[in-house]
C-alpha positions as CSV (number, residue, x, y, z in Angstrom):
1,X,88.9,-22.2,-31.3
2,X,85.7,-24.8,-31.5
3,X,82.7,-24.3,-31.7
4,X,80.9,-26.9,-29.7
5,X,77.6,-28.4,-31.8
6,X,74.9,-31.4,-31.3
7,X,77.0,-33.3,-33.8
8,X,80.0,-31.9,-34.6
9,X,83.0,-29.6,-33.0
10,X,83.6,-26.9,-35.5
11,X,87.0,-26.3,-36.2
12,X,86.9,-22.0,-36.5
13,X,90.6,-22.0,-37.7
14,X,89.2,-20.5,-41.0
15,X,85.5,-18.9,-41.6
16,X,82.8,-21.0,-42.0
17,X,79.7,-19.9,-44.2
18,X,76.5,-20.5,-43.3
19,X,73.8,-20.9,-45.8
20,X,70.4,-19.5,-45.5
21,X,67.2,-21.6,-45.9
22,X,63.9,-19.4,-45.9
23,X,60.8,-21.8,-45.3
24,X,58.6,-18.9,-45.6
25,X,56.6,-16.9,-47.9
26,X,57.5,-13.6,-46.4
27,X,61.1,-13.1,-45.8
28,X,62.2,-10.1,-47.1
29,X,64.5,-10.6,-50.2
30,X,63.8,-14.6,-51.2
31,X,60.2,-14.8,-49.3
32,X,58.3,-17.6,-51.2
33,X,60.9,-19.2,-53.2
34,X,61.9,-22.1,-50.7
35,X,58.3,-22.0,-49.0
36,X,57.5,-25.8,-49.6
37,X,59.4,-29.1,-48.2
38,X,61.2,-30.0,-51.4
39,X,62.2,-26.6,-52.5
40,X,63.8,-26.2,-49.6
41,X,65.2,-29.5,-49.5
42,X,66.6,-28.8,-53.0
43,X,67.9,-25.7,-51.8
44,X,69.7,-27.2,-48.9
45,X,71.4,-29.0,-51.8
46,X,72.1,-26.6,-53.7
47,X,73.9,-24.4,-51.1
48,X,76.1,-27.6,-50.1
49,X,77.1,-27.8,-53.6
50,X,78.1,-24.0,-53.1
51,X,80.3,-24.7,-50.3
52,X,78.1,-23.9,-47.5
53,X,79.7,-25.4,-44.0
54,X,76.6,-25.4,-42.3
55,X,72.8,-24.6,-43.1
56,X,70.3,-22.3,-41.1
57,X,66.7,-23.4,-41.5
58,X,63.9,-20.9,-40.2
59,X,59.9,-21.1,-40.8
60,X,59.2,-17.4,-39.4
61,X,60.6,-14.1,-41.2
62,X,61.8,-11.2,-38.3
63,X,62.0,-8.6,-41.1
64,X,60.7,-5.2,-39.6
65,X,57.1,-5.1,-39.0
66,X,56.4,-8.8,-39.8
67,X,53.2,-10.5,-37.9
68,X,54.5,-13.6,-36.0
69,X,53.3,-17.1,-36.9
70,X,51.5,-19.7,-34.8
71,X,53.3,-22.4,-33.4
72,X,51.5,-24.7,-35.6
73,X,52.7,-23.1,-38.7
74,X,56.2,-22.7,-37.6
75,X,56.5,-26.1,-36.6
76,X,54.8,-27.4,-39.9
77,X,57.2,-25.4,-42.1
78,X,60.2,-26.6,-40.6
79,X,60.0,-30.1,-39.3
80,X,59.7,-31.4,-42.4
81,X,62.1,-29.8,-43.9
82,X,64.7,-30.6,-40.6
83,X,63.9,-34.2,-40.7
84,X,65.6,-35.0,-44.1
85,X,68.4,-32.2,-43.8
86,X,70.4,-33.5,-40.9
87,X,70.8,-36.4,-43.0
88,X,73.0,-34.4,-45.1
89,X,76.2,-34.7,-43.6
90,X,76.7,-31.2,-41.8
91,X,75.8,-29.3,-39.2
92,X,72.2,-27.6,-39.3
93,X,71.1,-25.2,-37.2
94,X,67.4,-23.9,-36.6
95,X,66.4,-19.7,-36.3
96,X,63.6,-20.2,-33.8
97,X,62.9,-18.5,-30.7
98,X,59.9,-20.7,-29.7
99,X,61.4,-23.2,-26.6
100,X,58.7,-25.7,-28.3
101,X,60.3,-25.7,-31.7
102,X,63.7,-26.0,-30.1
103,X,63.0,-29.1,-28.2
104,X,61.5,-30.6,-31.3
105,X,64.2,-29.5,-33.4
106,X,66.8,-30.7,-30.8
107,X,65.3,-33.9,-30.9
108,X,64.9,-34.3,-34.5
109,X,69.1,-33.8,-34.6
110,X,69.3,-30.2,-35.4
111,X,72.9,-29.3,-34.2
112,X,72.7,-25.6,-33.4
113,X,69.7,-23.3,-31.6
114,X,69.9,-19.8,-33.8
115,X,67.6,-17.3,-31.4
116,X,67.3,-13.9,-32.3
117,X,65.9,-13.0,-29.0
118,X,68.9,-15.1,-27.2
119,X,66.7,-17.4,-25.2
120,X,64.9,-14.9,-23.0
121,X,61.5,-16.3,-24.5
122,X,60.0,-18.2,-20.9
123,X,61.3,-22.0,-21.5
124,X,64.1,-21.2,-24.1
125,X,67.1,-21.5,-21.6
126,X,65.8,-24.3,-20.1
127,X,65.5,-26.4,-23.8
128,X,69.5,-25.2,-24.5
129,X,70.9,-26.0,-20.9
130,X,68.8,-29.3,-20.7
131,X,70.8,-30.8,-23.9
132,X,74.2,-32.4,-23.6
133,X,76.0,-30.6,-26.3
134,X,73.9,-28.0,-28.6
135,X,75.7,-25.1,-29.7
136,X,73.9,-22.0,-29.4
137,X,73.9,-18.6,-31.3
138,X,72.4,-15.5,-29.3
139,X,71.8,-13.0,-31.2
140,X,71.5,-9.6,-29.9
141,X,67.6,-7.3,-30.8
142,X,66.4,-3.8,-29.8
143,X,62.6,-4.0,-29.2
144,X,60.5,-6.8,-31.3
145,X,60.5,-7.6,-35.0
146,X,56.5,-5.8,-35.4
147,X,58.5,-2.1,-33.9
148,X,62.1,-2.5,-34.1
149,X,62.7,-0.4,-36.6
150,X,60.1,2.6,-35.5
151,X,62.1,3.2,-32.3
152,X,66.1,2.0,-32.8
153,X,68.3,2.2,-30.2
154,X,70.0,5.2,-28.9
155,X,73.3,6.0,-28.2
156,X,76.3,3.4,-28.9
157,X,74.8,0.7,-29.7
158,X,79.0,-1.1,-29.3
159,X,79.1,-1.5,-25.9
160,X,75.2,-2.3,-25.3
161,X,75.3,-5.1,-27.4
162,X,78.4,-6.8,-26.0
163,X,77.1,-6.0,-22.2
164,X,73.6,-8.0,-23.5
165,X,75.6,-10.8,-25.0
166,X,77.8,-11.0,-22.1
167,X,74.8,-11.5,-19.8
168,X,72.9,-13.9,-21.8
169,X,75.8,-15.9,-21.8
170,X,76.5,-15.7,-18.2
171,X,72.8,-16.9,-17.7
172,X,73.6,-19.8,-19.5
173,X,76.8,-20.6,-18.0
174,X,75.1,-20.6,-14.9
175,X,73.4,-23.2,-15.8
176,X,76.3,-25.4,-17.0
177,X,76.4,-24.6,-20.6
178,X,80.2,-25.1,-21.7
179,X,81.9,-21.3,-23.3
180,X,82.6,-24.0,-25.9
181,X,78.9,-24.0,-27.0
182,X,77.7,-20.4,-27.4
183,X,78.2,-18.1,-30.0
184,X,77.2,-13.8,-30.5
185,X,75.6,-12.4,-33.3
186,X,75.4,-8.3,-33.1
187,X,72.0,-8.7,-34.6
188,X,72.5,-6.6,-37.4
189,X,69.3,-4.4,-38.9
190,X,67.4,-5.3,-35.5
191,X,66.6,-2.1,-34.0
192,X,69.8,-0.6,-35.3
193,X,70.0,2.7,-37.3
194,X,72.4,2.4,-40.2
195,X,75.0,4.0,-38.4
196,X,75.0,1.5,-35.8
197,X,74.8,-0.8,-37.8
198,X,78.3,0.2,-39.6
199,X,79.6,1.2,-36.2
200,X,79.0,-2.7,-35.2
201,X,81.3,-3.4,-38.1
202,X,84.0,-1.3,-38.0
203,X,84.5,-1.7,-34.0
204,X,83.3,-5.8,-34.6
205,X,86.6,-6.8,-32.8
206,X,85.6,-5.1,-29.3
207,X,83.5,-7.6,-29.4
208,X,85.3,-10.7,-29.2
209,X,87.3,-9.6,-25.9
210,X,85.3,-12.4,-23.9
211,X,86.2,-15.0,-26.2
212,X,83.4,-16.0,-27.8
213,X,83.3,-16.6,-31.8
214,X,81.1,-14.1,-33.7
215,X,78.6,-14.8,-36.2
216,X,77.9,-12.0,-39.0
217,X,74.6,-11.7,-40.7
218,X,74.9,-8.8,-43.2
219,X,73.5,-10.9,-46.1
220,X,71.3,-8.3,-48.5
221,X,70.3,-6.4,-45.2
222,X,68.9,-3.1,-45.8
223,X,71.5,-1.0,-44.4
224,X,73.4,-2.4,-47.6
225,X,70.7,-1.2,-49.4
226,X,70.6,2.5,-48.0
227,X,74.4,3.1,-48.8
228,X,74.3,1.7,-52.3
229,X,70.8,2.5,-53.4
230,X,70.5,-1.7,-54.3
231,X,67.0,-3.5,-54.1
232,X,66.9,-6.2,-51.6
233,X,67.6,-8.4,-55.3
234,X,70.3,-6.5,-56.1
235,X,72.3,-6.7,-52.8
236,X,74.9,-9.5,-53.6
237,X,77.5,-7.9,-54.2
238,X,77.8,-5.3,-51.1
239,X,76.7,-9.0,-49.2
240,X,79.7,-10.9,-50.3
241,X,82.0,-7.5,-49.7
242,X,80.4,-7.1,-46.3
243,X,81.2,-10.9,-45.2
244,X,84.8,-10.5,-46.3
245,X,85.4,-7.4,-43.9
246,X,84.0,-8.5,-41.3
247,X,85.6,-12.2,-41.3
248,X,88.7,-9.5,-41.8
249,X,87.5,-8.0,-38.3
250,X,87.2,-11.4,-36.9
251,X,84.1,-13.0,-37.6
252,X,84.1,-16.9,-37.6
253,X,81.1,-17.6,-39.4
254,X,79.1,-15.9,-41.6
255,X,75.5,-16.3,-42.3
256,X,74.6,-15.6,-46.0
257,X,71.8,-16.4,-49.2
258,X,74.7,-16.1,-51.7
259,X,76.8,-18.8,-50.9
260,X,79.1,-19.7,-54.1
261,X,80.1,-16.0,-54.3
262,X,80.8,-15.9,-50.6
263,X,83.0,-19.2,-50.4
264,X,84.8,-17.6,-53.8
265,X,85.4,-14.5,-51.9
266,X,86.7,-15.8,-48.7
267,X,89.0,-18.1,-50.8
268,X,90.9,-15.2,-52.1
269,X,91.3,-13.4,-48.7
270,X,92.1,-16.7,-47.1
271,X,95.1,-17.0,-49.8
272,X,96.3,-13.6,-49.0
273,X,96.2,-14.0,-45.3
274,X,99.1,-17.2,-46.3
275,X,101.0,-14.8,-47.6
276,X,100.9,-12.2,-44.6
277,X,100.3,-8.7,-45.1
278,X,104.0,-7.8,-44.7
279,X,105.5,-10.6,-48.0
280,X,105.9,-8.8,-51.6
């Protein structure tokens, strides 16, 4: 399986790893530390040294109860920072759900359109089905980032998240977009309770029965943090177990801040799955 980007077709044979770049001073566990153009860009760097296969740049935190930013801001956090990292040799990919920042992005050479509200934002669809050969990840959300967590979802939240994916994906296939292209993230920690959450994991492969490659974003989420009583500082170990199992559920990328320790990780259960379960 490929997945199908601006630049590059990504060969999903073995997980990839995804490295987190926070251009913002309010993310919730490394808000501030990459907030400038060259920090980031020295982060970008730093996570390619670490064996990222791809980068994920965002200028607006969607941690529960966050204020959005202005267009203005967003796009002067990013661009910057976008313009000297597709330079880098791999694929990048932008977390925005504003159709402006998109096009801009797209334009600039960003390879891959990361939305957590899967482009039902007015104009979103329209910026990913108007370009040749972007890949896409849709990301599944209960409610908005301000009150997501004040109401979760009820109920299974399994079979509501693949019926969303699976609809925001027809809506772009009917407008041409290749299956090639588009990618599902179960939107972990938005508007999920923590049981959902774990529920998302442990039944993860129901949702790859319409063939499209998952992306897992588990990296220091709070529901790591209930179950192990770690601060959102303290979460990198549960992170790093967390990607393993659920690249062990079927997972073809994961999206992650600690990426040395995640690449370490998956090495060793890449060497056991040469082996096969069933050799001594």
């Amino acid at each position: 399986m490929h997945w199908q980007t601006a630049r590059f077709a990504l060969d999903l044979a073995r997980p990839l790893v995804m490295g987190i770049v926070n251009v913002t001073p309010d993310s919730f566990s490394d808000g501030g530390q990459f907030a400038s153009t060259r920090t980031a860009l020295d982060h970008c760097e730093q996570l390619i040294r670490d064996g990222a296969d791809l980068l994920d740049i965002g200028g607006e935190s969607t941690r529960p109860g966050i204020a959005p930013v202005t267009l203005d801001e967003e796009r002067a956090r990013v661009m910057p920072v976008l313009r000297e990292a597709v330079k880098f040799g791999l694929p990048i990919s932008v977390d925005t759900y504003k159709p402006e920042v998109m096009q801009e992005a797209l334009d600039l050479g960003a390879d891959i359109i990361n939305d957590v509200w899967a482009l039902q934002r007015p104009g979103a669809l329209d910026v990913v089905a108007g370009h040749a050969t972007c890949g896409v990840c849709l990301m599944h959300m209960h409610g908005e980032p301000r009150t997501m967590q004040r109401a979760p979802m009820q109920g299974d939240a399994v079979p509501q998240v693949r019926d969303f994916l699976r609809e925001r994906s027809e809506a772009l296939r009917r407008r041409g977009v290749s299956v090639s292209r588009i990618t599902w993230d179960p939107g972990i920690g938005f508007g999920k309770t923590v049981e959902q959450n774990f529920a998302l994991l442990a039944r993860q492969r129901d949702l790859l029965h319409d063939g499209y490659p998952l992306l897992a974003g588990w990296s220091r989420k709070s529901s790591l943090g209930k179950v192990t009583g770690a601060g959102p500082h303290e979460r990198m170990l549960p992170s790093v177990v967390t990607a393993v199992l659920a690249v062990e559920k079927g997972a073809s990328i994961v999206r992650v801040h600690d990426v040395r320790e995640t690449v370490a990780a998956l090495k060793v259960w890449s060497a056991m799955q040469e082996q096969g379960e069933g050799r001594t």
